[in-house]
N, C-alpha and C positions, 0 to 999 in steps of 0.2 A: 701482376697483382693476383691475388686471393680472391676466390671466389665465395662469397656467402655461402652458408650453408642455408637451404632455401628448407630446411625439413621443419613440417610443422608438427607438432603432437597430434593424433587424432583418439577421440575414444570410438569404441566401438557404442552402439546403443546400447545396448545392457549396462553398460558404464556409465552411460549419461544418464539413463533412468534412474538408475540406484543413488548416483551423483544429485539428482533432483529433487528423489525421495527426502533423503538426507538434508538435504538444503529446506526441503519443505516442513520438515518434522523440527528441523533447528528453528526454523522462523514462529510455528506452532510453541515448539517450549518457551521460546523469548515471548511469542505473546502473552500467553498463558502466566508467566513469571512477571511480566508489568502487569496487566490486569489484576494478580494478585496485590502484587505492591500499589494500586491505585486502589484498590477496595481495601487494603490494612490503612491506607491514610483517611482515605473518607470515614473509616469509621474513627480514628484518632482525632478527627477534627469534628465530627458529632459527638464524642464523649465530652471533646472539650468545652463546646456548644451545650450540653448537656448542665454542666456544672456552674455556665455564668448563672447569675443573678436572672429568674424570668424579665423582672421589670427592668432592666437593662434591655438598650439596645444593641446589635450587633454593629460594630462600628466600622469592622472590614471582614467583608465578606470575601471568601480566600477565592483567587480565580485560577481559571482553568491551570494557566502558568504556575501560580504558586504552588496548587495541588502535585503536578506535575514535579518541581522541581524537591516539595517535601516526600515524595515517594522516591526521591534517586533517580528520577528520570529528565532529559534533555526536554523543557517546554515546547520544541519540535516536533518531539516525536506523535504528540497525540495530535499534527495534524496530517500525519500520513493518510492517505487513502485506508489503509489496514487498522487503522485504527479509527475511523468515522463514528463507528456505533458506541464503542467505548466514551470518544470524545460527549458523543450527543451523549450519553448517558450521564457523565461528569455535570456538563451541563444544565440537564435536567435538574441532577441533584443542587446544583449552585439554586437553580429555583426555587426548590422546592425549602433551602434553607432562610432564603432571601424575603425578611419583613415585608407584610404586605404594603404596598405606599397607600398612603390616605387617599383615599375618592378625591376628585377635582383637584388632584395636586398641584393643578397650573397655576404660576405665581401670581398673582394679582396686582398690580399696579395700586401703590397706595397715593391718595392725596399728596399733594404740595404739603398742604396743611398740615395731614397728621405723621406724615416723615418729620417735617420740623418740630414736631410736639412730642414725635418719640426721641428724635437727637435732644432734644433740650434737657427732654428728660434722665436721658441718660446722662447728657453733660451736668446738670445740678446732682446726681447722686455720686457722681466721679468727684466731681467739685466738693461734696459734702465728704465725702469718704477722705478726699485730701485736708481738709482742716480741721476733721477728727484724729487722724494720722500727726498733723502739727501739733495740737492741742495735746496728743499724749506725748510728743516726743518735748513739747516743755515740759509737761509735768514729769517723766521720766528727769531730764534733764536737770530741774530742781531739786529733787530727790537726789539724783547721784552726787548733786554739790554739799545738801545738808549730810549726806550719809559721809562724803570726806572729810569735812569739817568735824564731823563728829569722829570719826578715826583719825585726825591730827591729833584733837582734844585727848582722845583715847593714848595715842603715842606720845606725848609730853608727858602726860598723867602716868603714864607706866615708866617715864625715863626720871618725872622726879622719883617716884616709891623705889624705886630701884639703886638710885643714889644714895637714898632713905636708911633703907637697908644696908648699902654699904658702911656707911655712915656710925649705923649703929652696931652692925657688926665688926669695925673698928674698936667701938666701945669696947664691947663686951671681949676684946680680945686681950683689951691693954687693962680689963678689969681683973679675970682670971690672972 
């Protein structure tokens, strides 16, 4: 049998340094190069923010994830260890875009009573809105039978004159 060959590569240190530099200065520009792409999105999504309506409210506030995945980037990566301060930074900003909530926004418990008085209420304006809905769809519905009636009327009428005409222009042919 054959013997392996047991040889391993070795660098010498000046190789592994320079090897490490390199490695260090490549991870430098890829951070450098996301962090840009995460600060061109944050500002693309405050211009956006910029230009709703003030009195509008923001109805989805974009998250860490989404930011992440609108910059070209793996939603992963901003929870590396190397990226902590960036993430906390995103963060921040997600706060700082994020509507204040109302003081004592804790929900309150309403009455028996006025839950039934607010359903009821709702239910008589659905209920009302449904037989104003009926109400116009006979009166539409009446209309479209007088309006056919009246375009039969109209089609008979044009099928005698038209006869009419032939008729007479019979005449007048056998007159010349």
């Amino acid at each position: 049998m054959e013997e392996k060959s047991s040889y391993k590569r070795s660098f010498s240190d000046i190789s592994k340094s320079k090897m490490q530099k390199s490695a260090v200065a490549r991870a430098d520009r890829s951070s450098l190069k996301l962090r840009e792409a995460i600060d061109d999105e944050l500002e693309k999504i405050w211009h956006e923010l910029a230009k709703l309506d003030p009195s509008l409210q923001i109805k989805e506030i974009p998250s860490l994830a989404n930011i992440a995945r609108r910059a070209g980037i793996h939603p992963q990566t901003l929870h590396k260890p190397r990226y902590r301060v960036l993430t906390q930074n995103i963060k921040n900003w997600i706060l700082e875009i994020t509507p204040p909530s109302k003081p004592n926004a804790l929900q309150v418990r309403k009455s028996p009573e006025s839950a039934v008085a607010q359903w009821k209420k709702k239910y008589n304006d659905l209920l009302d809105k449904h037989c104003l809905s009926e109400i116009d769809l006979l009166h539409a519905s009446a209309q479209l039978e007088l309006l056919q009636k009246e375009n039969e009327m109209q089609a008979t009428t044009i099928k005698n004159l038209t006869a009419d005409l032939r008729s007479i222009q019979k005449k007048l042919t056998v007159v010349k």
